[in-house]
C-alpha positions in Angstrom: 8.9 -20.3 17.7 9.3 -16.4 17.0 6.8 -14.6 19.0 7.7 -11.1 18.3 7.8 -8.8 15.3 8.4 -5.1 14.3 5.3 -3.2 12.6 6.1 -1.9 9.1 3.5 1.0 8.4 4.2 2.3 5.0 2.1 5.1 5.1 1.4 6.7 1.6 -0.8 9.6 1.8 -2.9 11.4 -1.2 -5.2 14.7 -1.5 -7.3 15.8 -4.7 -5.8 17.8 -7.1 -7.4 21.1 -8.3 -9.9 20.4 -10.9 -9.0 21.6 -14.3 -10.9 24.3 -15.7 -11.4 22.5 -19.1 -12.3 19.5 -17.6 -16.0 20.6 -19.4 -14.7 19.8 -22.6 -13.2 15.9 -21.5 -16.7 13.8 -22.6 -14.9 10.3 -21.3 -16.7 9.1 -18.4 -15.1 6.3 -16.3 -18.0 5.5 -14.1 -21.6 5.9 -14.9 -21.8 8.4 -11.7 -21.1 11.9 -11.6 -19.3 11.6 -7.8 -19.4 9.1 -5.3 -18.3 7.9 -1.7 -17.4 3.9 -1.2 -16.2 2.3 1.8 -15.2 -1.8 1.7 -14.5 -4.0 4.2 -11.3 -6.3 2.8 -10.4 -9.9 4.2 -8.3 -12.7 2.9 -6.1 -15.9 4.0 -4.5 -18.8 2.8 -1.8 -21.1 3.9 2.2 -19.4 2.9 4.1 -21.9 3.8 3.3 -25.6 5.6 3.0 -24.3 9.0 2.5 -20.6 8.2 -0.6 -19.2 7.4 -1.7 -15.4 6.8 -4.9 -13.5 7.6 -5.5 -9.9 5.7 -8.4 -7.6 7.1 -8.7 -4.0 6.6 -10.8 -1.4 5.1 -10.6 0.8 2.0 -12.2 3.6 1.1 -13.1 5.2 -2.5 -14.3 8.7 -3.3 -14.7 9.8 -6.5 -15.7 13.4 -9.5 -16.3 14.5 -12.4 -17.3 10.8 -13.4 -14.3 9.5 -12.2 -11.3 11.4 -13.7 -10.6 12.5 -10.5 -10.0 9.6 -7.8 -9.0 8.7 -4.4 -8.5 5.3 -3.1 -7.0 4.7 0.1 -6.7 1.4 2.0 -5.5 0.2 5.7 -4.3 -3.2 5.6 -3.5 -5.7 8.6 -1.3 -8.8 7.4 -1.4 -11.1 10.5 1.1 -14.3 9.8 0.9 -17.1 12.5 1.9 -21.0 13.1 5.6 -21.5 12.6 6.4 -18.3 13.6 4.0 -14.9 13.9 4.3 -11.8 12.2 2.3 -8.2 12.0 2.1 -6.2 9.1 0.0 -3.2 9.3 0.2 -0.9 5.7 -2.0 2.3 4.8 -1.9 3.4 1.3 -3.4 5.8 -0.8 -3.5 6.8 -4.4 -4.6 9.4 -6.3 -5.9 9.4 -10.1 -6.0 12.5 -11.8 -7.5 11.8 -15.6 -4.3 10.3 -17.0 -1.8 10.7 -14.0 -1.5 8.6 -11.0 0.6 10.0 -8.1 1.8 8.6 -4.8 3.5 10.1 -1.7 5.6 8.3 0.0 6.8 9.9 3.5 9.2 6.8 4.3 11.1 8.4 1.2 9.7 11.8 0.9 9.0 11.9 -2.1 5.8 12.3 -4.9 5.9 10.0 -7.6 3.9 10.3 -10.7 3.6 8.0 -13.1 0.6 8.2 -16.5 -2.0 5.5 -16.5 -1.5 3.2 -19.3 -4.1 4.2 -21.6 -6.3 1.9 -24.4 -5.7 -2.1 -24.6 -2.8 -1.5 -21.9 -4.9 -0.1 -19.4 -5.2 -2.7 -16.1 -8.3 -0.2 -14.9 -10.8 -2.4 -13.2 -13.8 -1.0 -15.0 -12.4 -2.4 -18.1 -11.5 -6.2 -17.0 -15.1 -7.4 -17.3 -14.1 -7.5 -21.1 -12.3 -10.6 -20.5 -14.9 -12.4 -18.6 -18.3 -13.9 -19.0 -21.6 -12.1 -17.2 -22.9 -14.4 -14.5 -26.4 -12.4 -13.6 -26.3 -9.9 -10.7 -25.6 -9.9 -6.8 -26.6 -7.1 -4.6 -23.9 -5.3 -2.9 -23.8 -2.4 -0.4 -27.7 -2.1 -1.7 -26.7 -1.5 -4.9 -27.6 -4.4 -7.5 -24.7 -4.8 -9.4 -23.6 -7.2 -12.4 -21.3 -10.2 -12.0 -18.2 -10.5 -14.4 -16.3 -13.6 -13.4 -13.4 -15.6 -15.1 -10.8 -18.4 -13.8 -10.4 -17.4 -10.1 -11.2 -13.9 -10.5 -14.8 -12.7 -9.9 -16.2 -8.7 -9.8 -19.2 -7.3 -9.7 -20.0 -3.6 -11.0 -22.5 -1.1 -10.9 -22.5 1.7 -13.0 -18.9 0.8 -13.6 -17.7 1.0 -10.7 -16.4 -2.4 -8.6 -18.3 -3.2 -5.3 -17.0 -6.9 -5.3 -13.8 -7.8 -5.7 -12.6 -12.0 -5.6 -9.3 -13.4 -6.1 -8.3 -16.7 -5.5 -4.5 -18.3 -6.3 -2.2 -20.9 -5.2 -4.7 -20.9 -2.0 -4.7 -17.6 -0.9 -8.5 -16.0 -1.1 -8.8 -11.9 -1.4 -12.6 -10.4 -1.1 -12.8 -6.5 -0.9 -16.0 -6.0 -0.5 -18.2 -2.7 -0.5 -20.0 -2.4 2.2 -21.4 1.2 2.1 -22.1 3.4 -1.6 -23.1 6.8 -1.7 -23.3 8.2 -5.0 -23.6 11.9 -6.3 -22.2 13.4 -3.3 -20.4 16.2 -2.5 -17.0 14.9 -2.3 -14.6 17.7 -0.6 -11.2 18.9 -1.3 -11.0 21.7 1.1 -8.2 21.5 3.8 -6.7 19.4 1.7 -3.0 20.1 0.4 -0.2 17.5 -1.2 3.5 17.8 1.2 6.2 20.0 -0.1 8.1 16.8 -1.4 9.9 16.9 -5.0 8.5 15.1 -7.5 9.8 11.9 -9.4 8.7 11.2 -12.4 8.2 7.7 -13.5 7.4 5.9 -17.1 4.6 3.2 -17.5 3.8 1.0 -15.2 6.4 -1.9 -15.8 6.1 -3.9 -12.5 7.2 -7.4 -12.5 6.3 -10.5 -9.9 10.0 -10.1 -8.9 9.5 -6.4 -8.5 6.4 -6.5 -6.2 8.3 -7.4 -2.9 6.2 -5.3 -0.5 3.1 -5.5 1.5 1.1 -2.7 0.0 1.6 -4.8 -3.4 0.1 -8.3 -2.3 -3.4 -7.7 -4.1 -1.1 -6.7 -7.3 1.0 -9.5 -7.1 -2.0 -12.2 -6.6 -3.4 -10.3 -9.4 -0.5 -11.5 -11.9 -0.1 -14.7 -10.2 -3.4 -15.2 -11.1 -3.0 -13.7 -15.3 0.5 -16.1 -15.2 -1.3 -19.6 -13.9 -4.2 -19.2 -15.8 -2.2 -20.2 -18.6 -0.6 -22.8 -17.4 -2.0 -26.4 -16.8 -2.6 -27.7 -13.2 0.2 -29.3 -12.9 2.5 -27.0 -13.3 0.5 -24.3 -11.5 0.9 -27.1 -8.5 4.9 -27.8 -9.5 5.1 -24.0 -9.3 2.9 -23.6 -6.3 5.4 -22.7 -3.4 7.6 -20.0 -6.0 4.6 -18.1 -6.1 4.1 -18.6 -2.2 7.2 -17.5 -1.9 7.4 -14.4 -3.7 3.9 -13.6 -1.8 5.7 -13.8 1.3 8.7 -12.3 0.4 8.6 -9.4 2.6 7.9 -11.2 5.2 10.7 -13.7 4.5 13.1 -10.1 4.5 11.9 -8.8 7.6 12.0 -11.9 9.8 15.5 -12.4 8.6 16.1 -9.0 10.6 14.3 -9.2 13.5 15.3 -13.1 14.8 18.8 -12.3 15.3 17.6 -8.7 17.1 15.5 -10.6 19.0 17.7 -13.2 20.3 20.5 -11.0 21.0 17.2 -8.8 22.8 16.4 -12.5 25.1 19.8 -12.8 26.3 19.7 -9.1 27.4 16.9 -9.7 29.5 18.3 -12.8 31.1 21.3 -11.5 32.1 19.2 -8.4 33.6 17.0 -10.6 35.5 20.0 -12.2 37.0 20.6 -9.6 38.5 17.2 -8.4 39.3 16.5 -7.5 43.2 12.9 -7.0 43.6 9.8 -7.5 40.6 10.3 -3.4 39.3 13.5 -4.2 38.6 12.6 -7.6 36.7 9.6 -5.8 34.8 12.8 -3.3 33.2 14.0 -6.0 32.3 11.3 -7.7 30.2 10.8 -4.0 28.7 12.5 -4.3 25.4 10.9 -8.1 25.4 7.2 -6.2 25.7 8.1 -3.7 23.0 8.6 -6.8 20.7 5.6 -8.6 22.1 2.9 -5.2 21.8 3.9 -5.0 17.7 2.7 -8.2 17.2 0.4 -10.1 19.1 -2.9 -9.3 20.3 -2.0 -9.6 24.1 -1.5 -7.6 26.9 2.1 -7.1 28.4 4.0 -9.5 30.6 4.3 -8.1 34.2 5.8 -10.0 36.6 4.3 -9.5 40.2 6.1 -12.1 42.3 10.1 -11.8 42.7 11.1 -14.2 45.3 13.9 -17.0 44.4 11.0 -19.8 43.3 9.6 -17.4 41.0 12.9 -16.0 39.6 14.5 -19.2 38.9 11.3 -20.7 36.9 11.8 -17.6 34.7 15.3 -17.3 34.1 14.7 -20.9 33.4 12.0 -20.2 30.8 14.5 -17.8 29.3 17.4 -20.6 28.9 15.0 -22.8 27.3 13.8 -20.3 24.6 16.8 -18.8 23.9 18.6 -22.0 23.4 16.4 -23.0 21.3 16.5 -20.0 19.0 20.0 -20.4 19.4 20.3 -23.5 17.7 18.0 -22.6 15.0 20.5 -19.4 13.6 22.5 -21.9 11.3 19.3 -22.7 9.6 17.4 -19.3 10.0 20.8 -17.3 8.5 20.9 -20.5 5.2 17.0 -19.5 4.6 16.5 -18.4 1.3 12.5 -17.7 1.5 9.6 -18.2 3.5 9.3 -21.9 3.0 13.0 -22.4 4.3 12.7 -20.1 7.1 9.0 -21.5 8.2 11.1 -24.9 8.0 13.5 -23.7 10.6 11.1 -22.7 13.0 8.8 -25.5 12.6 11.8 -27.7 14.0 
């Protein structure tokens, strides 16, 4: 069983624009509040694969003027994969709404990207979904009673427009981002603020794809159009269908395991040879460094240290090592045929 993994922090950072001098003249309104501060507490899980299961937990944050033309939401996510093999994914995003623009910076790739919001019957905005579902009375929320707007595994609840409850259910993963403190008419700053000196790519609609969302930051987006495709379809084939959508939910996963096993093999065998070699328990402990590094990006432990280096306790460990890394070993043929996170869940489940 893989017990290490790499952290991926795609960190996408936004700041306010300048507000436009003729934003007097705009009447459109998105929320029902002039400016506002929410913070909610996100959670989720589900089974990916049979012996794989995920947990998501995070926090996001929105602040909001000018009755929401002008909008901020920023998330940080923890994606915590465990049972067949574990995994840590830690992603903190951020976007930035600007009355028909949406831009994002990415400082993996240096670069802003703008794209405009699709507008009218195209729009995906939240604030508009409830149009497709049925009202199902009210739930209070952050202190703030709000309406609920619910339709096949999908159920929000809004106040003044704006969503303090988010639930998404598919193919048995659950997603709640829930609002868990609301402030509204507050002073929401833009001072110290100020967008990187990174060029600016600019982008048509929105024209994302399930194939296309392959990354972490897009798992609510994804579930969100795995949810719009099954809801046409009848159970059965939402069930015959089941594990492609698992799949493609997992798929960065999948990508980034396929990496790090080999890295970390080759990383095992590095550290047995060292502790062959090893005189005293300082010299073991450098050793096992590189193993640590791998260990501290993904599970919720402290460090290995080994105290005692006399023969008894060096040959149990060097032992430990030939165990593990023979039986990494003779999982490669089937980890390097994997062709998503079933398959790969598969090999380490054997």
């Amino acid at each position: 069983m893989s017990t290490f993994s790499t952290v991926k922090t795609g960190v996408l950072l936004l700041c306010f624009g300048t507000y436009s001098l003729f934003a007097s003249a705009d009447t459109f309104k998105k929320y029902e509040v002039q400016s506002g501060s929410v913070v909610y507490s996100i959670s989720g899980e589900g089974v990916l694969a049979p012996d794989l299961n995920i947990t998501i937990s995070g926090e996001g944050k929105l602040r909001f003027k000018d009755w929401g033309k002008i909008a901020l939401a920023e998330e940080k996510i923890e994606e915590d994969t465990y049972g067949a093999f574990l995994d840590r994914e830690q992603i903190s995003t951020c976007v930035k709404r600007d009355r028909n623009q949406q831009f994002s910076v990415n400082y993996d790739r240096k670069v802003i990207m703008q794209r405009p919001l699709p507008q009218g019957k195209k729009s995906a905005d939240l604030s508009h979904m409830h149009r497709s579902m049925s009202r199902q009375g009210q739930e209070t929320v952050a202190g703030k009673v709000c309406t609920v707007w619910a339709k096949k595994n999908v159920r929000m609840c809004f106040y003044k427009g704006i969503p303090l409850l988010i639930e998404k259910e598919a193919v048995g993963i659950h997603y709640e981002k829930r609002a868990v403190e609301f402030k509204e008419n507050v002073n929401v700053s833009t001072d110290n603020c100020a967008m990187p000196n990174f060029p600016v790519q600019k982008f048509a609609l929105f024209k994302t794809t399930i194939k296309q969302k392959k990354s972490a930051d897009g798992f609510f987006q994804l579930l969100s159009e795995i949810i719009d495709k099954t809801s046409k379809m009848k159970s059965t084939q939402v069930q015959k269908r089941k594990q492609i959508y698992l799949n493609r939910l997992g798929e960065h996963i999948f990508a980034k395991q396929k990496i790090l096993l080999p890295q970390m093999l080759d990383s095992m065998k590095r550290a047995r040879e060292c502790l062959q070699g090893a005189d005293n328990n300082l010299e073991a402990n450098d050793c096992i460094e590189e193993i640590n590094d791998f260990r501290s990006k993904i599970v919720k432990e402290d460090e290995n240290t080994i105290d005692t280096w006399d023969k008894k306790a060096k040959d149990s460990i060097v032992d430990e090592f030939d165990a593990n890394i023979a039986r990494l070993e003779s999982r490669m043929p089937c980890i390097r045929a994997s062709k998503n996170i079933a398959d790969l869940s598969g090999c380490m489940s054997k």
